[in-house]
N, CA and C atoms as a LAMMPS dump frame, in Angstrom:
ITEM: TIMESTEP
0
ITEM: NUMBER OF ATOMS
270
ITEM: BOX BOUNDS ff ff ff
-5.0000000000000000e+02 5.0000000000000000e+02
-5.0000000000000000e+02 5.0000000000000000e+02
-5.0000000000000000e+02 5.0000000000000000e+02
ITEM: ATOMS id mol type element x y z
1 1 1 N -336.542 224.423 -243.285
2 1 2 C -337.882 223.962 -243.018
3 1 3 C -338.875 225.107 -243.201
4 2 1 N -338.276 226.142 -243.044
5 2 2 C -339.203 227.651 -242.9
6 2 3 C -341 227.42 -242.384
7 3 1 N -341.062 226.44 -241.684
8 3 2 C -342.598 226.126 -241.26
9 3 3 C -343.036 227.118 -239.927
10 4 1 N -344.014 227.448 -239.963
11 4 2 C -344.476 227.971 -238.815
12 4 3 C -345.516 227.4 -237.811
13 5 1 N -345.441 225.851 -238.801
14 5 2 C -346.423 224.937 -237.476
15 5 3 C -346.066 223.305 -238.14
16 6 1 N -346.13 222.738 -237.276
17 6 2 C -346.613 221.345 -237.465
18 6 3 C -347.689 220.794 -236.611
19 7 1 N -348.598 219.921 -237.846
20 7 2 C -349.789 219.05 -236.6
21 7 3 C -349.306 218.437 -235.132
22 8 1 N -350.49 218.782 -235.008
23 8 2 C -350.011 218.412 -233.162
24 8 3 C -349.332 217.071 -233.089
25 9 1 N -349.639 215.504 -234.016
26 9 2 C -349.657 214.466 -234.092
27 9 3 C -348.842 213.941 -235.004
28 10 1 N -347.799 214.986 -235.796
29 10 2 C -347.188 215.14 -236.56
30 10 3 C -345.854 215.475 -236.574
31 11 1 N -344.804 214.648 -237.474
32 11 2 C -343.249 214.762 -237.105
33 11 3 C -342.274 214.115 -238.376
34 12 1 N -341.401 214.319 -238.144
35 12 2 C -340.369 213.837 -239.717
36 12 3 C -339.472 212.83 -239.1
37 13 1 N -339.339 211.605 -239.628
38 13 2 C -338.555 210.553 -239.028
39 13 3 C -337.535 210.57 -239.947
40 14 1 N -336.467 210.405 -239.667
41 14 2 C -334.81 210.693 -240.476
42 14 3 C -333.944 209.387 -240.499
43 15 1 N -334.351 208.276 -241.69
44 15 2 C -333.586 207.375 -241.56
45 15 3 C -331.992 206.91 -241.909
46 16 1 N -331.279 206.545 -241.25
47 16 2 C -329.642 206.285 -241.594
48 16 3 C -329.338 204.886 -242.287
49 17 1 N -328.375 204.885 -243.147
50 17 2 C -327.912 203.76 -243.321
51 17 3 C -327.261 202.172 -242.392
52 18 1 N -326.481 203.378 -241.624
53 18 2 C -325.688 202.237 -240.349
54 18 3 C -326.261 203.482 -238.956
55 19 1 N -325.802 202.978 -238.133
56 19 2 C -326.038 204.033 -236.615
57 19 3 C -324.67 204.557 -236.616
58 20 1 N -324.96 205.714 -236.465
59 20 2 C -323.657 206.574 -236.426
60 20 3 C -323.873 207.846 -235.153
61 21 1 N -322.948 208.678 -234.58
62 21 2 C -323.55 209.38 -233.988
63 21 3 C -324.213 210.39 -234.952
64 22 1 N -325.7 210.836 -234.292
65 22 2 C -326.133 211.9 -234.847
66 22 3 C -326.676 213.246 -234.33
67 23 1 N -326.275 214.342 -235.128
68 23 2 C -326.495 215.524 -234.791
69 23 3 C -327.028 216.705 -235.621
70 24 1 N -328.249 217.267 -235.464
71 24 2 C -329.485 217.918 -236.119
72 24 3 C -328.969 219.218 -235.569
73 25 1 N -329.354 220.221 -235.791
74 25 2 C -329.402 221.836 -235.757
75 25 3 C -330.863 222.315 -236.531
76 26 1 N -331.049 223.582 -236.276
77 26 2 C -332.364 223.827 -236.324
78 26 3 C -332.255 225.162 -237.419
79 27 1 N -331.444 225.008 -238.395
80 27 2 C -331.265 226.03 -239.411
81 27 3 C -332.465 226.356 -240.388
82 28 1 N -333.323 227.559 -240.371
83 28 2 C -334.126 228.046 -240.96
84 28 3 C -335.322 227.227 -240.299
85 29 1 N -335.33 226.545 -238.675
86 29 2 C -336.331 226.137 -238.54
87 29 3 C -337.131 226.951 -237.527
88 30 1 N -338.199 227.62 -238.07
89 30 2 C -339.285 228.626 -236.757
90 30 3 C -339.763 227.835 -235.652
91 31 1 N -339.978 226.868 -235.462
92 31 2 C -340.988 226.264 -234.328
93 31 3 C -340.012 225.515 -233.524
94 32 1 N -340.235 225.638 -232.198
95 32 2 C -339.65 224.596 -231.054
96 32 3 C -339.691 223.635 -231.592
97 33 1 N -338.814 222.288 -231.411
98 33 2 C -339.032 220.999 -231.571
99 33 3 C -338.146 220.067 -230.408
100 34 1 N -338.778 218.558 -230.512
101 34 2 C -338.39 217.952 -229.389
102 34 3 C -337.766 216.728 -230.411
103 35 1 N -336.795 215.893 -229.911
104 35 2 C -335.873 215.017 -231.195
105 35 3 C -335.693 213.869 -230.266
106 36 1 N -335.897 212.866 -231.259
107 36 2 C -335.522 211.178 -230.573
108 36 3 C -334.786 210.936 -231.043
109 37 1 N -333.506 210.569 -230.834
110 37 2 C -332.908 209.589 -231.064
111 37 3 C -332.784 207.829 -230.842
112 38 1 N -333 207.124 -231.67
113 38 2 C -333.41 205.471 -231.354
114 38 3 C -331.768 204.663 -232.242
115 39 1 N -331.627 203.759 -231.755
116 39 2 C -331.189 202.725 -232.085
117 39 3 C -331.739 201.864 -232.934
118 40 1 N -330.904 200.866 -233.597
119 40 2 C -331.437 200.108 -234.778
120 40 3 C -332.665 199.355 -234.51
121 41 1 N -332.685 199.204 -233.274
122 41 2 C -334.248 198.478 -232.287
123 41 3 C -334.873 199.372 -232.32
124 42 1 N -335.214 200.672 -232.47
125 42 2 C -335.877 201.445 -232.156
126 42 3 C -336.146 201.813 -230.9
127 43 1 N -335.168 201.649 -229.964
128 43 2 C -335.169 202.095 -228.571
129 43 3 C -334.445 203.516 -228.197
130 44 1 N -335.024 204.375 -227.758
131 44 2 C -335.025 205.696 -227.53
132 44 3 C -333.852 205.61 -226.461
133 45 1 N -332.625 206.333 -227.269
134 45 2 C -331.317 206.555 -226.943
135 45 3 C -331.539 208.872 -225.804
136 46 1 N -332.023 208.862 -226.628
137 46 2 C -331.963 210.509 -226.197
138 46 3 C -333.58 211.32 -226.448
139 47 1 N -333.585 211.787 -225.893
140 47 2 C -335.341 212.915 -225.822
141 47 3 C -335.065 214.761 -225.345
142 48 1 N -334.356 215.265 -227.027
143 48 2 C -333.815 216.279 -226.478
144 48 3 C -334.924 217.589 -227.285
145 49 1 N -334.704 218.89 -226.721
146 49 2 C -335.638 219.918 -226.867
147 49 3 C -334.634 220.907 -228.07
148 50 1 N -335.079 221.399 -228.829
149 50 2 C -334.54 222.032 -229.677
150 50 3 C -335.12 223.411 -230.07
151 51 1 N -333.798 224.66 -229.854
152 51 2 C -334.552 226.198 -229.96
153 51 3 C -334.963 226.294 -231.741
154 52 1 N -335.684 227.033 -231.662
155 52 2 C -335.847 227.769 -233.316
156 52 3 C -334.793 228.746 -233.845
157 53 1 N -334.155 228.508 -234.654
158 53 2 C -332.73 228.995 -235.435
159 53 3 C -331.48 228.72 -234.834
160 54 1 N -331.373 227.664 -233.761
161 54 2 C -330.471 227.845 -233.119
162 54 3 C -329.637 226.961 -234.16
163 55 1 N -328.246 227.454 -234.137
164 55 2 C -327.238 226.741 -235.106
165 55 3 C -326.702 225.428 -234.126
166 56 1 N -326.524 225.672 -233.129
167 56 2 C -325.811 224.463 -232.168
168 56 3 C -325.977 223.295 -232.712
169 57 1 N -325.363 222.238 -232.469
170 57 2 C -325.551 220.803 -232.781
171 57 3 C -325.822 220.557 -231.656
172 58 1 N -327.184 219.235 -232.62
173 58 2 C -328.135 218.882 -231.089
174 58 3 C -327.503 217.175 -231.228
175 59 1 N -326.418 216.605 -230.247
176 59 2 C -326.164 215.489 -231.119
177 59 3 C -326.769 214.284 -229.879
178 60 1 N -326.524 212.89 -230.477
179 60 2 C -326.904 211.952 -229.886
180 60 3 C -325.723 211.497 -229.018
181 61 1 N -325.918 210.984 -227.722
182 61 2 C -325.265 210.89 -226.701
183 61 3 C -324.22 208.683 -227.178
184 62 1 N -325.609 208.031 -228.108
185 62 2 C -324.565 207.049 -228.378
186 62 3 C -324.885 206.958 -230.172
187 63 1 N -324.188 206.047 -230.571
188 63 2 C -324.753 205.862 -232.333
189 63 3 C -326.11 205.665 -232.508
190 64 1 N -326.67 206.272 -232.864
191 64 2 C -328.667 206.202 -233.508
192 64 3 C -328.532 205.751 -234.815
193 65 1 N -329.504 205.115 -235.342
194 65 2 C -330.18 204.889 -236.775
195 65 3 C -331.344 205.659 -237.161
196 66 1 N -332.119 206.308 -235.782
197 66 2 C -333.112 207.061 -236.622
198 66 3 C -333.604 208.243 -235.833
199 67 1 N -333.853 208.937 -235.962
200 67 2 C -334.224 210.389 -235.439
201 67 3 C -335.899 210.732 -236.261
202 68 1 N -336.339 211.005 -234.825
203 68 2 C -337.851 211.658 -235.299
204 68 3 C -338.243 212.976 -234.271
205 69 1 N -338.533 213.901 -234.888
206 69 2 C -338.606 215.212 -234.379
207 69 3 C -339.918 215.247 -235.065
208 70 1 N -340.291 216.222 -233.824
209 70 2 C -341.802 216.313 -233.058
210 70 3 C -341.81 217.645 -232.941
211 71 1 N -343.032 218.327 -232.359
212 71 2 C -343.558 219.616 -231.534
213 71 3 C -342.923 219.017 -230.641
214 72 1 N -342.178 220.406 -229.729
215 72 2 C -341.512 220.588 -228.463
216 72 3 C -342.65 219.557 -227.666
217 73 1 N -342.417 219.158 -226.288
218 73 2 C -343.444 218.665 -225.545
219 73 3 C -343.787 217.689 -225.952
220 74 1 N -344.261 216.912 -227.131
221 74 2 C -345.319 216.309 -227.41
222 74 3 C -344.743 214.765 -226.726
223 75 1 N -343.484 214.036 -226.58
224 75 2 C -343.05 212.847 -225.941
225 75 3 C -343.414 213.195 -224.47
226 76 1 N -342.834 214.164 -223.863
227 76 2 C -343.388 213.893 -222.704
228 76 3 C -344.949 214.077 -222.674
229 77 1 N -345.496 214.835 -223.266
230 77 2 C -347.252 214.45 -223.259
231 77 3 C -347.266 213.113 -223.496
232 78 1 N -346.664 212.771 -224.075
233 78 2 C -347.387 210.929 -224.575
234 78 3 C -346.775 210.075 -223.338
235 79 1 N -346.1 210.565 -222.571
236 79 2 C -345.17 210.003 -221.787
237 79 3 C -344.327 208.771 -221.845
238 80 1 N -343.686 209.468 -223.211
239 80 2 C -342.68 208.878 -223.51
240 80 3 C -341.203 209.018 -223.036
241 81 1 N -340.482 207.958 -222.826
242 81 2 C -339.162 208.107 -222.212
243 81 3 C -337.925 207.491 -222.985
244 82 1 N -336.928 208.132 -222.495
245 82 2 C -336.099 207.16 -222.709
246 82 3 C -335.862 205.769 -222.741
247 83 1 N -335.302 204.682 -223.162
248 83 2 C -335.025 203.475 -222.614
249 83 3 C -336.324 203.14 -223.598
250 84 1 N -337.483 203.69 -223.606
251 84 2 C -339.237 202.922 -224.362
252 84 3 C -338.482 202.514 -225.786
253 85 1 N -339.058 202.433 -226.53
254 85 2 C -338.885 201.421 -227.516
255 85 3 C -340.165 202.066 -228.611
256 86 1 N -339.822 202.622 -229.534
257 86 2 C -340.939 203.07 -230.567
258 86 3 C -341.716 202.085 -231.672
259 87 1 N -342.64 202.185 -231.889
260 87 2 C -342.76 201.361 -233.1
261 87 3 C -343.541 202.13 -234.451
262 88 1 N -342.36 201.489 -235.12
263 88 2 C -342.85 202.491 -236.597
264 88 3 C -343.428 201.1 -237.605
265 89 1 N -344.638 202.085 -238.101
266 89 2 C -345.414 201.366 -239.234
267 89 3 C -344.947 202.513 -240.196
268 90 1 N -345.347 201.027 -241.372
269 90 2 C -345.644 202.216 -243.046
270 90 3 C -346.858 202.376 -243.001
């Protein structure tokens, strides 16, 4: 990613074919980030925090279909939770 910022309002949504478990790492990425994991409903399975370069696998606790990573913080600013339910437009 080699970024040193993303918009405050701004994030990369990662779509899957089937729900599988999933697990992100933060290789060549500079900035904190915070990661959703959702289900094929789009219901928020996991709301986890992620270091900058850390190699670890950040994985999902059940099978997800889609992952959207954010600025660290920014779900709980919106006060978003687990269990909520996202809705994505094109």
């Amino acid at each position: 990613m080699l970024r040193k910022e993303l918009e405050e309002n701004s994030g990369m949504l990662f779509i899957f074919e089937e729900s599988q478990k999933l697990c992100f790492w933060m290789k060549n990425t500079l900035i904190p980030l915070s990661i959703a994991y959702m289900d094929e409903d789009y219901k928020i399975i996991d709301l986890l925090d992620m270091k900058p370069l850390d190699l670890t696998p950040i994985c999902s606790s059940k099978p997800a279909k889609y992952a959207l990573e954010v600025n660290k913080g920014w779900f709980e600013k919106q006060g978003i939770k687990t269990q909520d339910k996202a809705v994505i437009e094109n």
